[in-house]
N, C-alpha and C positions, 0 to 999 in steps of 0.2 A: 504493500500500500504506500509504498513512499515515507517519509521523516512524517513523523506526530506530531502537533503542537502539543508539549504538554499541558495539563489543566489549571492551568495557573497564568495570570496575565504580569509577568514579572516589570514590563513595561509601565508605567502609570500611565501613558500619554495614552495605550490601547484600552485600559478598564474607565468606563464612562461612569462607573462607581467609585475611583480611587479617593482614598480620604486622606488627609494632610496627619500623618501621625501624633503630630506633638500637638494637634488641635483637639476640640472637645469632642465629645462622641456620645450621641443619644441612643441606646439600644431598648428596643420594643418589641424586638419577637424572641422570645423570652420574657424572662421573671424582669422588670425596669431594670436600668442600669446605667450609670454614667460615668463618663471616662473622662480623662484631662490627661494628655502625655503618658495615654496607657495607664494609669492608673487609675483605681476608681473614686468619685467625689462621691461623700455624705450625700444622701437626697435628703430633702427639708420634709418636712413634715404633712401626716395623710391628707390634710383635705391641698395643698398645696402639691404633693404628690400627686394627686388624683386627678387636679387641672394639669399638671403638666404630663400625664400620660395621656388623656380626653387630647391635648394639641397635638400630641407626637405622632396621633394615630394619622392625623391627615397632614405634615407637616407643612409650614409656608400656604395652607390654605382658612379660607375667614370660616369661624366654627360660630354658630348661633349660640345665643348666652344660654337658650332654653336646652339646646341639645347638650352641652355643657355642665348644665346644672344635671341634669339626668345623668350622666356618664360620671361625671364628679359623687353625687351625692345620692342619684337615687329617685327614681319620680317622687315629685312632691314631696321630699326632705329637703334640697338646698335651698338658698333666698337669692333675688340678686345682692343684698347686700355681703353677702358671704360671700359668692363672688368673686364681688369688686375689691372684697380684703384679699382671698387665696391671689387673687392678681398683683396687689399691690405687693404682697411677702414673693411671690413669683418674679418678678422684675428683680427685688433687693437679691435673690437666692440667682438668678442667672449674671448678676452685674460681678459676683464675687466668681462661681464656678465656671461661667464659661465665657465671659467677657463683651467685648463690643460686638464681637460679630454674630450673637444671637439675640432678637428683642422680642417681646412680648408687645402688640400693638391692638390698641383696640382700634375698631374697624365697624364701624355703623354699631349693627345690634349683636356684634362679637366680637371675639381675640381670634389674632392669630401670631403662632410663633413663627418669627422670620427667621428660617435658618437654612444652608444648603445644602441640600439633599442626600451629599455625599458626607454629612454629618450625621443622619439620623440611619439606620441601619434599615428601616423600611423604604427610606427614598432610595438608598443604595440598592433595594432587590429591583426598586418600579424600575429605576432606570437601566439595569442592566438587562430585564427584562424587556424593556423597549427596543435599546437596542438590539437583541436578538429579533426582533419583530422586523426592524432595516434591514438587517446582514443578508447578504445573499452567499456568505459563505460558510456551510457547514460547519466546521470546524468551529471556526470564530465562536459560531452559534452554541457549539458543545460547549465552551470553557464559558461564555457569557452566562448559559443556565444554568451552570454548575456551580459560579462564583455566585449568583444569585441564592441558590439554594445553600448555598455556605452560613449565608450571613442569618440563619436560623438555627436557634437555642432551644427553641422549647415551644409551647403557644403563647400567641400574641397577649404580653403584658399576664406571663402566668400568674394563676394565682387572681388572676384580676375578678371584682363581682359581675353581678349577674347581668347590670343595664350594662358593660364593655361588652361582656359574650354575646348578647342580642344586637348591639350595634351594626347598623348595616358596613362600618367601614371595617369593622372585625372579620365581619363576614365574609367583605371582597378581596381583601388582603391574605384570608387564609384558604379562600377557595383560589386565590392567584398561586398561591406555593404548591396546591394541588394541578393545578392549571400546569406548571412550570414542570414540576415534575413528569407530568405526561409528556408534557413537548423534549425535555429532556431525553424518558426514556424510546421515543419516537426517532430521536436523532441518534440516538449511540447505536439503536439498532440498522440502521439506512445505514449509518456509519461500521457497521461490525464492531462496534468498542463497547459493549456491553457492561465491559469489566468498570468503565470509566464512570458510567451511570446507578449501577446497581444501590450502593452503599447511601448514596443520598436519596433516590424514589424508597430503598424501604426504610430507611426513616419518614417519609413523608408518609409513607401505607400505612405504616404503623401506628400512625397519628392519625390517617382516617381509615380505619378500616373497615366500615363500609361503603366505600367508594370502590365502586366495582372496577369503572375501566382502567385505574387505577392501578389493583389488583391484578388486574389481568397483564398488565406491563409489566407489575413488577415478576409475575411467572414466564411470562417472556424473557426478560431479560436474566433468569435463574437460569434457563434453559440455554439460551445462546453463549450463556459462560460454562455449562458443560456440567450445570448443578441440576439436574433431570429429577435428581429424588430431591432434591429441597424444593423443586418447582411443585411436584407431585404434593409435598406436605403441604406447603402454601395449598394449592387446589382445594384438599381436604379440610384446612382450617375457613377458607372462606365459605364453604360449603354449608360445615358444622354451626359456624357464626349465623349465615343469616337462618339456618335452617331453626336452629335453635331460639334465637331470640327477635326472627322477622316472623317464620315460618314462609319463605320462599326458599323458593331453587333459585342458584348461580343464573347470570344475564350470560345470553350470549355470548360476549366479549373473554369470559370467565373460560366458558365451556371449549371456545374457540383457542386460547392461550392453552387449554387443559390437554387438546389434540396436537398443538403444535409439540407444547413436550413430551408429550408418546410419541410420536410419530417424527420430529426431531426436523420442524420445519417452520418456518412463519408465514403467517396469511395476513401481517397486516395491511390495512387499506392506504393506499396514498393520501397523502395529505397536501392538498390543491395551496398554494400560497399564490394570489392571482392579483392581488389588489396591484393598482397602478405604483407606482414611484412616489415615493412619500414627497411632501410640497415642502422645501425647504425655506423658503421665503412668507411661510404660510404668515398672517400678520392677524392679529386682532381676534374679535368675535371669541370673547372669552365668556360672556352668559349663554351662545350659544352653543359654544364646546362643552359647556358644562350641563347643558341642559341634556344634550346628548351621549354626552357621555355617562352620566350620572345612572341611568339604566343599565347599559352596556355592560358598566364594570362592577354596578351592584349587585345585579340577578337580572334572571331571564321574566319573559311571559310568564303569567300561571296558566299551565294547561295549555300554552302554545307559544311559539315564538315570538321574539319581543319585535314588535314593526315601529319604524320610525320614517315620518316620513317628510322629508326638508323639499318645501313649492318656492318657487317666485320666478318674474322673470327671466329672462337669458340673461346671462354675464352677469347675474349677480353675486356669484360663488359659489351657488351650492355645490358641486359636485367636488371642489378645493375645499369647503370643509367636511365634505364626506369622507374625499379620503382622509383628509387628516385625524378626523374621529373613528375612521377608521383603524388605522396604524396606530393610535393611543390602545385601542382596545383588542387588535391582535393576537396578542400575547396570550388572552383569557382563551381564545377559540383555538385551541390545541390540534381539532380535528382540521382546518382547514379554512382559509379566505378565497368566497368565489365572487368571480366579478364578470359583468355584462353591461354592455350597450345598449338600451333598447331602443331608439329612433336612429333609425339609419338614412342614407342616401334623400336627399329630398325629402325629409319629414316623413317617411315611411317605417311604420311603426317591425320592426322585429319579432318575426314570428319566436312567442316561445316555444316549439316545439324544439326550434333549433338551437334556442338557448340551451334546452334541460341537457339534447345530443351532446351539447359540449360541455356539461357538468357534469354527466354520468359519463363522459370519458375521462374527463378529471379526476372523479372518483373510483377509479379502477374497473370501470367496467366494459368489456371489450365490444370492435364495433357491430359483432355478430347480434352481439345479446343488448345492445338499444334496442327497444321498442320504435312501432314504429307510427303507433298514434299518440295523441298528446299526451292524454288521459293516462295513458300505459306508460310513458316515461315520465307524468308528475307525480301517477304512486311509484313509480321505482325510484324517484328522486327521496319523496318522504322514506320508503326504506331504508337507500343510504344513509339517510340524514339520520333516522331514530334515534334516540338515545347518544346520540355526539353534539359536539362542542363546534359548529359551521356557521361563520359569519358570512352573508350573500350581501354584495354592494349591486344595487341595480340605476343603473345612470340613465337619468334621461326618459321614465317610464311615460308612456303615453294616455294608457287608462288603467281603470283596474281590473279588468278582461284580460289584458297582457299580464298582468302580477302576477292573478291566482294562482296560475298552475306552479310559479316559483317559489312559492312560498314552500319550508319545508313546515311539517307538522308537530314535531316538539318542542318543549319549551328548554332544550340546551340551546337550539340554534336562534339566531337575531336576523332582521332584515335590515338595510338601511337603504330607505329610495328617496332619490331625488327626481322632482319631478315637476313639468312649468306652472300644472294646477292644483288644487288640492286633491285629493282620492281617495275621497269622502266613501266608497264603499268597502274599505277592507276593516272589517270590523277589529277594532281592537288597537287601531294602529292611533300613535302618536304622533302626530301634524306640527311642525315649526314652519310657518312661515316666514322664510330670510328677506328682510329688507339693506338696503344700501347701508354703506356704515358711517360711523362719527364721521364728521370732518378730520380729527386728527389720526385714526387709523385709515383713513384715506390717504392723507399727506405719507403718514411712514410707509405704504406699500407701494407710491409713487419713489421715493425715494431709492426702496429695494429693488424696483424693478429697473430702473433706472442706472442702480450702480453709485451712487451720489451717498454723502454725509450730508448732516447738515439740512436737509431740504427744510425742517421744520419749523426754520427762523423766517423762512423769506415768504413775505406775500403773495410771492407769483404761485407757489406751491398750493398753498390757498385756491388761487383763482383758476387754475389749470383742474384740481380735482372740485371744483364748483363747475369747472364747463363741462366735465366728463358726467356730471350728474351723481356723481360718489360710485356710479359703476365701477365694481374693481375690474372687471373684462376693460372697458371704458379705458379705467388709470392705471393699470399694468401697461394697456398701449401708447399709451403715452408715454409712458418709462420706458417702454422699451425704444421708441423713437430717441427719445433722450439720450438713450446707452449709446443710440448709434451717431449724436451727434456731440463728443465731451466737450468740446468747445462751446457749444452755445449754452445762453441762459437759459432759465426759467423763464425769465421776463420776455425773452422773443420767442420761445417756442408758445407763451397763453398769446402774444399778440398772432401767432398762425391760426389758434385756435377759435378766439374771438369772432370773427364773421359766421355768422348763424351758418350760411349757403354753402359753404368747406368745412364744414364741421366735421360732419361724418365723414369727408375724403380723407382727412386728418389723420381719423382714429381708426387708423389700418396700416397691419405693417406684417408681413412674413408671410402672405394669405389671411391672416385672421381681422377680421373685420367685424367693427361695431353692429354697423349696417344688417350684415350678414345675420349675425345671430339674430337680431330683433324683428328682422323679417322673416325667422322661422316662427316664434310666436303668433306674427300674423296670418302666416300660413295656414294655421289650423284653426283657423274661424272660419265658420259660414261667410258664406259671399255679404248677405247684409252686412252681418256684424262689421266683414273688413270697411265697406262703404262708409258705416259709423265710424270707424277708427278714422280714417283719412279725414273725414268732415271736418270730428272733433280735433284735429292736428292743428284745423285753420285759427283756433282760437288761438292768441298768445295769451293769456288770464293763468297766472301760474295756479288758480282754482277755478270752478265754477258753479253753477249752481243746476240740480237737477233740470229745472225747469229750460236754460237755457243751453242746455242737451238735445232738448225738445222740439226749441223753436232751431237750431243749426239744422236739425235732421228734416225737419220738414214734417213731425209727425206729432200724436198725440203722447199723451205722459206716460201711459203706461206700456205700449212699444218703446219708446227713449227707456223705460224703465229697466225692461227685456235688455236693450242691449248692451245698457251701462253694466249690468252685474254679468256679463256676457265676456265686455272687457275688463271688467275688475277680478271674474272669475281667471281667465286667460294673463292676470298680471300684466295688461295692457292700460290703465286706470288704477289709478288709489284712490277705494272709498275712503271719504274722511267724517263720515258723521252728519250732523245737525248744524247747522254754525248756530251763530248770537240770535239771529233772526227765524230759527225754525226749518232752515231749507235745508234739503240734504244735499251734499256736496263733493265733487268729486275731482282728483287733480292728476293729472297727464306728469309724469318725468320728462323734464327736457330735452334728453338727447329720444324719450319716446314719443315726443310731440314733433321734433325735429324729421323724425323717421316716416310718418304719419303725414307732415304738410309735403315730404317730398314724393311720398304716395297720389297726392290728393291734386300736386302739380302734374304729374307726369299721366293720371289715370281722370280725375275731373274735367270736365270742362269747364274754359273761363266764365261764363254765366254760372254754371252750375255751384262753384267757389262763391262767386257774388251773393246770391241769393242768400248761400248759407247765415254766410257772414251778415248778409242785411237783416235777417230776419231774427239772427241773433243779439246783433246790438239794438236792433229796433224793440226784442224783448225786456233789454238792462233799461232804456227808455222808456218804453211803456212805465215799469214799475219807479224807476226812477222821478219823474214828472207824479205819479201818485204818492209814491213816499215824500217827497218838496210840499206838496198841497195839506197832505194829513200833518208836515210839522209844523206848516205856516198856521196850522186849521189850531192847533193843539199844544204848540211848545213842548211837545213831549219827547221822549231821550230818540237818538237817531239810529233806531237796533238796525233796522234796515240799510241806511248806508254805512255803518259802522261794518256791518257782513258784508259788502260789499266792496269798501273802500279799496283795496287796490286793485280790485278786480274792471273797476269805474274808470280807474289813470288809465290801467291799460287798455282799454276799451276804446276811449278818447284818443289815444295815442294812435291806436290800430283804426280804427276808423279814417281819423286824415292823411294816413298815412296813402290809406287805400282810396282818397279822394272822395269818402262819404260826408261832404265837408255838413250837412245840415243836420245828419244823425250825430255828428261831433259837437258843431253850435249847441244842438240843443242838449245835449247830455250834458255841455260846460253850464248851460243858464241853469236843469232843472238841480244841479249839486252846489250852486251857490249860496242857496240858505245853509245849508248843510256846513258848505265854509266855512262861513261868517261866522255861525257856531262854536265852530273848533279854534277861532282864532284865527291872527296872524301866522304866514308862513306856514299854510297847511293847503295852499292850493294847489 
């Protein structure tokens, strides 16, 4: 087989866990324990104890004071006043034992202990864990999961009471060690090195021993080192266990390990590692990551697999934080990450029958024995799937017709689908709708893509992810124009930007194109609905109101009604509610209004444009000239132009522009009580 790496990363630059010896050290799997240059520090006393195991357990993350007081003390024993004292003696006990570079912070409605990773013995397993999730190289992978499972004593915070054992971060932490060891003993056998895996999985069995697939590895790897009758006893004890005190027979997995050591052979299944190339530059979207991950790594479905499924949009990142929520939670799905495209070529949705062909050859099964109707390979799909540990990333899903047959049927495996609408029929599933992000995780992923320090001071940085519409498809492409020109500013590449009519020419570069993606969204509307979309493009109103939906389209309210939740379903429109004055309201993205008037030039007629637009500012008119009369009538507060007001400038503005000079006059006379009202300097 060639030189071995041995198991040990003697390097420190190679272990993504290494910890600074002479620095402090928090250990949590096992009995508490703390270290300072190797040696161990006094821990302060139980209720201060007790806060600082509750922070260890999720380190550098914000812990609620409620979940805290429960983990601390005990439902409905602790106070926040207790609390806020264990904290304050917690600060004085870390400033002596482990210095500046651990703090205790509070943080809205909790603490969190700031410290890194590679100090606390749990971040040291996540992370080495992780990284085995990247590696695409074997080996690597053997010694990463192996240093992983090292850095384990005993259970988590032995010895700890009863609300720690209940805690779901207990839970996910010691089903990860569980987790870990499977993929472990997965890889030494792929690998032939049995010997190298053994000693640490049956430590881990040992600690659960009914955890069958588990078991069943760990009789595999008995057998492949040439231990046939310790595999054989092993058999016999899990047997006797659950027979005795479950009163079931061994799972398959058991029974299947029990023939490979008779018979002196392995039948494991492949283990598909499919997901794309983790996003290096990944930026922001941290309550999303957390929203999604927070299942993931907690537990599964009950009674079926856990569905999540992230809508909006084109280019607003979902399928960049898929994967990346992905590749966080990797490590847990021991059996396998499958991944698929489902809109292909022209908006042509992907037959699953031909997805499931390439999952069932993924997972070991030959091309004789696919099935060859759907039905027949999504129960052979759930087969495969039973009782394993299989994460599916499904990109790009069109309906929920296409899903179903993907889904597997236990509650080991997860789904994760991104998709442009919501898909409101898969029962059970979990819905995040992504919208565009802060302005300043905007600025820093222009920065990243770009190649640039610094972006974060300058205004042009600003003004460039404010033209892109905070699109990150949008402001990656702009950074990546930028990469290609290091000489120029910020300040002259938003002056290319700035003209509405080259906007979109702009924001395209390598093939990939603004334009492109957000005219696949309009693709899959009915022919009405797109006619809607374009109309609506001709308004510039960065909002508007139902009703003047109504009059652009040319029709009554409750058709305008149909098409508005039509384009808001399709993430073409953001519904935005009620405003001040009762109307319900809806607002176009820029660069998707952009997309829509150049529709509406290229496919309207110039009458056809005309009309819309006349019969829409002649609607802000109509109610405008009645709102001026009822305040002249009443002095009463101005809710109406108040929900209006910058919808009104721009109205006026777009009007003269387009040479409606009388619907412009009169929209200036009927808002001038309205002025007057508000004051100087408010025309």
């Amino acid at each position: 087989m060639g030189r071995r790496r041995a198991l040990s990363m003697a390097d420190p630059a190679e272990d993504p866990g290494h910890r600074d010896p002479d620095g402090v050290e928090f250990l949590v799997l096992g009995e508490l324990a703390v270290r300072a240059g190797g040696r161990l520090v006094p821990l302060p006393g139980p209720s201060v104890r007790a806060l600082l195991s509750a922070l260890l357990l999720t380190p550098g993350d914000i812990v609620g004071e409620g979940r805290l007081l429960t983990l601390a003390w005990g439902a409905d024993k602790g106070s926040r006043r207790a609390l806020q004292c264990a904290a304050t003696r917690l600060r004085t006990w870390l400033r002596t034992a482990a210095g500046p570079g651990v703090r205790l912070e509070h943080a809205g409605s909790g603490y969190r202990l700031a410290v890194p990773d590679a100090a606390v013995d749990i971040g040291r397993f996540r992370v080495r864990v992780a990284a085995y999730a990247r590696t695409n190289d074997p080996e690597r992978g053997l010694v990463l999961l192996a240093a992983a499972l090292r850095e384990w004593r005993g259970p988590v915070l032995g010895g700890r009471p009863e609300p720690v054992a209940d805690d779901p971060a207990v839970r996910e932490v010691e089903q990860a060690r569980i987790d870990c060891a499977a993929a472990l003993a997965d890889l030494a056998l792929r690998l032939d090195r049995p010997a190298d895996a053994i000693a640490l999985v049956e430590d881990v069995a040992t600690a659960a021993p009914y955890d069958e697939p588990l078991q069943a590895r760990l009789i595999r790897l008995m057998a492949a080192c040439g231990r046939n009758a310790a595999a054989l006893r092993q058999v016999e004890r899990v047997r006797r266990r659950l027979a005795d005190e479950l009163g079931v027979a061994p799972a398959r997995e058991v029974l299947d390990a029990h023939a490979a050591a008779l018979h002196g052979h392995d039948g494991l299944v492949p283990v598909p590692r499919q997901l794309p190339a983790a996003i290096c530059d990944f930026t922001g979207r941290r309550d999303e990551v957390a929203a999604l991950s927070g299942p993931l790594l907690s537990g599964h479905g009950r009674g079926g697999p856990l569905l999540s499924v992230i809508c909006g949009t084109a280019g607003v990142g979902k399928t960049a934080l898929a994967v990346h929520v992905a590749h966080r939670a990797a490590a847990l799905f021991v059996h396998g990450q499958l991944y698929a495209v489902l809109r292909g070529p022209g908006s042509r949705p992907v037959d699953p029958a031909e997805v499931l062909s390439g999952f069932l050859r993924n997972l070991g099964v030959d091309d004789e024995h696919v099935p060859r109707s759907l039905d027949e390979r999504s129960s052979l799909f759930r087969s495969r799937t039973a009782g394993r540990r299989v994460l599916v990333l499904l990109d790009d899903a069109m309906d929920d017709a296409q899903l179903r047959p993907l889904i597997p049927g236990t509650s080991g495996c997860a789904v994760l689908v991104t998709g442009r609408v919501p898909l409101a029929g898969l029962t059970g599933a979990r819905t995040l709708r992504l919208d565009v992000p802060p302005c300043d995780e905007a600025v820093t992923l222009l920065g990243r893509a770009a190649g640039r320090d610094g972006v974060d001071g300058d205004p042009a940085a600003a003004d460039i992810v404010r033209m892109c519409g905070r699109l990150p498809l949008a402001v990656r492409i702009a950074g990546m124009r930028l990469a290609r020109r290091p000489g120029s500013s910020l300040g002259r590449f938003a002056e290319h930007l700035r003209p509405e009519h080259r906007r979109m020419d702009e924001l395209a570069v390598r093939g990939i194109a603004v334009r492109n993606r957000l005219h696949e969204n309009y693709q899959d509307l009915g022919l009405a609905h797109r006619r809607a979309f374009r109309l609506l493009g001709l308004l510039r109103t960065a909002t508007f109101p139902e009703w003047a939906a109504a009059a652009a389209l040319g029709t009554v309210p409750d058709a305008a009604r149909a098409h508005l939740e039509a384009l808001a379903e399709a993430a073409l429109l953001d519904p935005l509610g009620e405003d001040a004055a009762g109307q319900i309201r809806y607002g176009m993205p820029d660069l998707l209004r952009l997309h829509a008037r150049e529709l509406a030039l290229a496919m309207e007629r110039p009458l056809a444009r005309e009309a819309a637009l006349r019969r829409a500012f002649g609607g802000w008119l109509h109610r405008a000239e009645r709102a001026a009369r009822e305040l002249a009538a009443s002095a009463g507060p101005p809710v109406w132009f108040e929900a209006e007001d910058e919808a009104l400038a721009t109205v006026i503005e777009q009007a003269a522009a387009h040479g409606f000079h009388d619907l412009g006059a009169r929209l200036v006379r009927a808002t001038l009580g309205y002025r007057a009202l508000r004051g100087p300097g408010t025309g």
